[in-house]
N, CA, C and O atoms as a GROMACS GRO file, in nm:
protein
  228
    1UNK      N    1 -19.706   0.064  -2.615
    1UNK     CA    2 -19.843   0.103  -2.629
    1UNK      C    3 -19.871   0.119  -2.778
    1UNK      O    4 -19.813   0.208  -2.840
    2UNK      N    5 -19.939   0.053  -2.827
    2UNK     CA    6 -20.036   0.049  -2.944
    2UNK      C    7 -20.177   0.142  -2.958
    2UNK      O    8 -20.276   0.143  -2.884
    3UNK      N    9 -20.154   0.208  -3.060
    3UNK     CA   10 -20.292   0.274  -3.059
    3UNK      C   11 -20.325   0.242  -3.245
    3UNK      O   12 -20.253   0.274  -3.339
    4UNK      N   13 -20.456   0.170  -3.247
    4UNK     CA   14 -20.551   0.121  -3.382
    4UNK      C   15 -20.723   0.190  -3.388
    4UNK      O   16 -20.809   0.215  -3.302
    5UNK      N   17 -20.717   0.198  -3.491
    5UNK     CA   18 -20.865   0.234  -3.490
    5UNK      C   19 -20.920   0.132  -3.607
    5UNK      O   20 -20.882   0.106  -3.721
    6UNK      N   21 -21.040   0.080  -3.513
    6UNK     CA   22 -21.125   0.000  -3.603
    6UNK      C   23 -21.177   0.047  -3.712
    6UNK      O   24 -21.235   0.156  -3.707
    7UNK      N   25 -21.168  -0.029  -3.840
    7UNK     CA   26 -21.264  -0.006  -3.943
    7UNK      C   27 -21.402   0.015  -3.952
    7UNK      O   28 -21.460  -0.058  -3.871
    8UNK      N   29 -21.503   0.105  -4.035
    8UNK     CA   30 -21.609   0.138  -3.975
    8UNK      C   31 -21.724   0.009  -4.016
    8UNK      O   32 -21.841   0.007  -3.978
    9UNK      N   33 -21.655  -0.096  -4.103
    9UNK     CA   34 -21.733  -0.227  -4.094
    9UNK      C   35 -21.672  -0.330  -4.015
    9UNK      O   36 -21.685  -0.452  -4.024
   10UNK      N   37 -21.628  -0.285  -3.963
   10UNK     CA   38 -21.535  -0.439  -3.843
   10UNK      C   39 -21.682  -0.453  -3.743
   10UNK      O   40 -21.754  -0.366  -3.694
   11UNK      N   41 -21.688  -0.588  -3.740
   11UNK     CA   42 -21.790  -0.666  -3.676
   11UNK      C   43 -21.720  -0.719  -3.541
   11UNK      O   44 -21.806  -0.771  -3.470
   12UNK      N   45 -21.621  -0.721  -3.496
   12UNK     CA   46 -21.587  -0.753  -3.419
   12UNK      C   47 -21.573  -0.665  -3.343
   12UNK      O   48 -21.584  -0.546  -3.372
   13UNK      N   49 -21.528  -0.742  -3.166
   13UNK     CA   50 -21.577  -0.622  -3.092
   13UNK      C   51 -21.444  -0.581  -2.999
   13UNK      O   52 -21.347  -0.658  -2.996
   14UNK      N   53 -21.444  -0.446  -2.916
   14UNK     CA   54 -21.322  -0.390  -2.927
   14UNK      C   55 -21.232  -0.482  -2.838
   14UNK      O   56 -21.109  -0.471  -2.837
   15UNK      N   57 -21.289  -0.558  -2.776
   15UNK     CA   58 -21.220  -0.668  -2.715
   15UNK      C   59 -21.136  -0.773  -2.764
   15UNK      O   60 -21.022  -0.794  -2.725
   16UNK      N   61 -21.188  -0.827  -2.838
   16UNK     CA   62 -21.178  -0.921  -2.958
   16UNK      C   63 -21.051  -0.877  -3.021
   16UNK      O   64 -20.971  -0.968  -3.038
   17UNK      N   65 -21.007  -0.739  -3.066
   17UNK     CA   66 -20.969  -0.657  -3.157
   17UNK      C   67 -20.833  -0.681  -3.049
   17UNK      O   68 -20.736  -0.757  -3.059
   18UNK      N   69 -20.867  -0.590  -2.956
   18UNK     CA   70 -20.766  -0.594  -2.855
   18UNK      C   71 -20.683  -0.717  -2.793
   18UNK      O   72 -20.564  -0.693  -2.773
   19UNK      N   73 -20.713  -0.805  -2.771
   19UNK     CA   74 -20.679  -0.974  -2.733
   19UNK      C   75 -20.622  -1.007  -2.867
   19UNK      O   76 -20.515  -1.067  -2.881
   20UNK      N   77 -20.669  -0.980  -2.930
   20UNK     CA   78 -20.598  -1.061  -3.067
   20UNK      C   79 -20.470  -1.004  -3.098
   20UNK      O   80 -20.368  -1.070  -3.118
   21UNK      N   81 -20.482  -0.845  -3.102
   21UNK     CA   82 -20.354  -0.798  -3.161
   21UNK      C   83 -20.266  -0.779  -3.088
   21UNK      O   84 -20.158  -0.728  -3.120
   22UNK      N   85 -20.312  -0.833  -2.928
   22UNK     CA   86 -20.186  -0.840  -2.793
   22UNK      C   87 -20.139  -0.939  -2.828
   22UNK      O   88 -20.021  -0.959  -2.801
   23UNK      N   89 -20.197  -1.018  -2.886
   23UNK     CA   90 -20.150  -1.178  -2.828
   23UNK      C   91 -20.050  -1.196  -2.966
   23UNK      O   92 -19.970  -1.290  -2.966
   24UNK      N   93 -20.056  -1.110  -3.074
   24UNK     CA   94 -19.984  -1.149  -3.234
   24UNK      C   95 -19.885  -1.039  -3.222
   24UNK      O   96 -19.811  -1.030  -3.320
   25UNK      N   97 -19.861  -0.930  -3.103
   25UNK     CA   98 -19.747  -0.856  -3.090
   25UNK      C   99 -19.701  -0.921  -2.981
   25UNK      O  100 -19.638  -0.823  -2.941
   26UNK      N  101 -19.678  -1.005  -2.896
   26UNK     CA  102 -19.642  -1.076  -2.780
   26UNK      C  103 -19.580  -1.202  -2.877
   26UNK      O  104 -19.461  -1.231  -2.872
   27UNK      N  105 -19.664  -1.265  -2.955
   27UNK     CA  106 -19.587  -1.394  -3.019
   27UNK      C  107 -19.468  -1.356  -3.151
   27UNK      O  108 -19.376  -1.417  -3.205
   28UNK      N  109 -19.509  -1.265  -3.159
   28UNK     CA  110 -19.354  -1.204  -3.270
   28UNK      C  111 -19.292  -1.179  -3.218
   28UNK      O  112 -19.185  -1.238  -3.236
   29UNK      N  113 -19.297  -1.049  -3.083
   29UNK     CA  114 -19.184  -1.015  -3.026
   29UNK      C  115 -19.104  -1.188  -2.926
   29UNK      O  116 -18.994  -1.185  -2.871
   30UNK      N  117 -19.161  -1.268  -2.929
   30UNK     CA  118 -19.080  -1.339  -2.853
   30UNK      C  119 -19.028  -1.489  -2.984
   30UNK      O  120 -18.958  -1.588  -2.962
   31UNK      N  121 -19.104  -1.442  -3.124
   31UNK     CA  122 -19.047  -1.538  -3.195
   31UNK      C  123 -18.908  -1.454  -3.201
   31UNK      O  124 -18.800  -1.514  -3.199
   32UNK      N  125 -18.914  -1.338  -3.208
   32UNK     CA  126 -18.805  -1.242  -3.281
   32UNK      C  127 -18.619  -1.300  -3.180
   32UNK      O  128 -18.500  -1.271  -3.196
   33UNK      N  129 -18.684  -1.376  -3.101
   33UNK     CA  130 -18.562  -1.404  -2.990
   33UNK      C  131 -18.516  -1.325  -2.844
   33UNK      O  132 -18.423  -1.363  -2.772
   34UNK      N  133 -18.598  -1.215  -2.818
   34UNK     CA  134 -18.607  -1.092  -2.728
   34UNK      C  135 -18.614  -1.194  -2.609
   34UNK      O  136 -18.708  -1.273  -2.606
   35UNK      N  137 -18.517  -1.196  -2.512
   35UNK     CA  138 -18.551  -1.298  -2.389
   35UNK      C  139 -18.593  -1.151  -2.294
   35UNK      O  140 -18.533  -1.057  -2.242
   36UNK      N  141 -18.756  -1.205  -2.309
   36UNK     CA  142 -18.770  -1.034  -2.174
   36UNK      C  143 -18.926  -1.115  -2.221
   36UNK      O  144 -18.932  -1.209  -2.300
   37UNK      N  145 -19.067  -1.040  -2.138
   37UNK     CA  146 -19.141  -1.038  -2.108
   37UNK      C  147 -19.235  -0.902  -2.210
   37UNK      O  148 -19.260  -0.785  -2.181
   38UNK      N  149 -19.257  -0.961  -2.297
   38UNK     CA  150 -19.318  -0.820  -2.385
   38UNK      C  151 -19.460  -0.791  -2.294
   38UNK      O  152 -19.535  -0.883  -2.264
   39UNK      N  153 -19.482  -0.666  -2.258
   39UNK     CA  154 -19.584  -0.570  -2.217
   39UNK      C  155 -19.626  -0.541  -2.300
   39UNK      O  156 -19.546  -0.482  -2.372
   40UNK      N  157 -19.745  -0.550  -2.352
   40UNK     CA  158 -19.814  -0.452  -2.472
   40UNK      C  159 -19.975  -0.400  -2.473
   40UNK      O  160 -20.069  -0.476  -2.493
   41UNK      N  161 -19.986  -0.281  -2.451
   41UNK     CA  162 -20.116  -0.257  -2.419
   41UNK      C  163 -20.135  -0.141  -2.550
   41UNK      O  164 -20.084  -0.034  -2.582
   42UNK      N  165 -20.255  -0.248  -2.612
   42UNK     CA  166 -20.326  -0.223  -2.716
   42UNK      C  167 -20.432  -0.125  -2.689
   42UNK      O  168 -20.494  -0.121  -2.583
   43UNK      N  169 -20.456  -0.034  -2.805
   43UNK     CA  170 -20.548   0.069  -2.760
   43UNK      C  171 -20.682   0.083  -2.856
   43UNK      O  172 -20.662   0.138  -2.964
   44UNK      N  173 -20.791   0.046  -2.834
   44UNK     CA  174 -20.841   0.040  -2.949
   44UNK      C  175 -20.924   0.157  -2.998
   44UNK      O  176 -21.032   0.153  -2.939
   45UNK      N  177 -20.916   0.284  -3.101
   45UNK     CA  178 -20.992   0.399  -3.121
   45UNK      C  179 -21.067   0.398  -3.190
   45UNK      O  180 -21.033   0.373  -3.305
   46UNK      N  181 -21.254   0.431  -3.153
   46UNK     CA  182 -21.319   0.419  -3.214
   46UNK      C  183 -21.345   0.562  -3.343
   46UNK      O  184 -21.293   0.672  -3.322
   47UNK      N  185 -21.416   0.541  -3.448
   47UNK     CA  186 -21.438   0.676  -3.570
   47UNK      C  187 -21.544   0.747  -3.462
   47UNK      O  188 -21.649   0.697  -3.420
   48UNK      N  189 -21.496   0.860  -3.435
   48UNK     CA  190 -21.602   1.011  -3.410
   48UNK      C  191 -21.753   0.961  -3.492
   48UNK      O  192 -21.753   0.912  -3.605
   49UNK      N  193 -21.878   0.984  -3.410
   49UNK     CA  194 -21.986   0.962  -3.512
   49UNK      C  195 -21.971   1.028  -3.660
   49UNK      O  196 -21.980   0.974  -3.771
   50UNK      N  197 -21.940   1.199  -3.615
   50UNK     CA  198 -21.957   1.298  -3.719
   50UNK      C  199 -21.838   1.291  -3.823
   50UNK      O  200 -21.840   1.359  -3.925
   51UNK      N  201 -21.739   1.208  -3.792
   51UNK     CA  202 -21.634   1.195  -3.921
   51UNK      C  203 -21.664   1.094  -3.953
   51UNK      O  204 -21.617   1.076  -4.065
   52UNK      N  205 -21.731   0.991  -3.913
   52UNK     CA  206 -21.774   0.860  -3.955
   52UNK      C  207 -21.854   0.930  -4.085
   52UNK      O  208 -21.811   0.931  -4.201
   53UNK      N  209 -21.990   0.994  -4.036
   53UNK     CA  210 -22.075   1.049  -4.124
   53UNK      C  211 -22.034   1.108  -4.271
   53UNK      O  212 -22.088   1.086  -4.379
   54UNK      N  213 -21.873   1.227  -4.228
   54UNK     CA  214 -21.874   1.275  -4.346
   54UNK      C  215 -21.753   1.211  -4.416
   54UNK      O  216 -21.670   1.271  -4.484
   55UNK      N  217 -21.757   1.084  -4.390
   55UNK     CA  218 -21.654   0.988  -4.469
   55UNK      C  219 -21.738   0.923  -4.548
   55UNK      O  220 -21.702   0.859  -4.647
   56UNK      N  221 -21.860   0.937  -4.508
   56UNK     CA  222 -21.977   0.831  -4.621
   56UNK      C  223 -22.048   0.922  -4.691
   56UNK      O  224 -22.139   0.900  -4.771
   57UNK      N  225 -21.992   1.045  -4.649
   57UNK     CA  226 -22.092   1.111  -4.743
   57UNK      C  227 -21.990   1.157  -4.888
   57UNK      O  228 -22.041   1.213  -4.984
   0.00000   0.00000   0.00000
């Protein structure tokens, strides 16, 4: 289990975010030589409005 939090200008969406960084921890772990079935469930955390706020301020 992966847990990321998006940047507060990432345009992309949490899906996007999520599919991508399954699919680039799934293709390393099986370049790496691991004969098994990597599981990986990505978590994507969004910024709190109010710490968003007092990060720009």
């Amino acid at each position: 289990m992966v847990y990321v939090q998006r940047q507060p200008e990432t345009t992309r969406s949490i899906e996007q975010v999520r599919a991508d960084l399954t699919q680039a921890i799934q293709a390393h772990l099986l370049a790496q030589g691991f004969n098994t079935m990597p599981l990986v469930n990505v978590i994507v955390l969004e910024i709190p409005a109010s710490n968003h706020d007092l990060q720009l301020s």
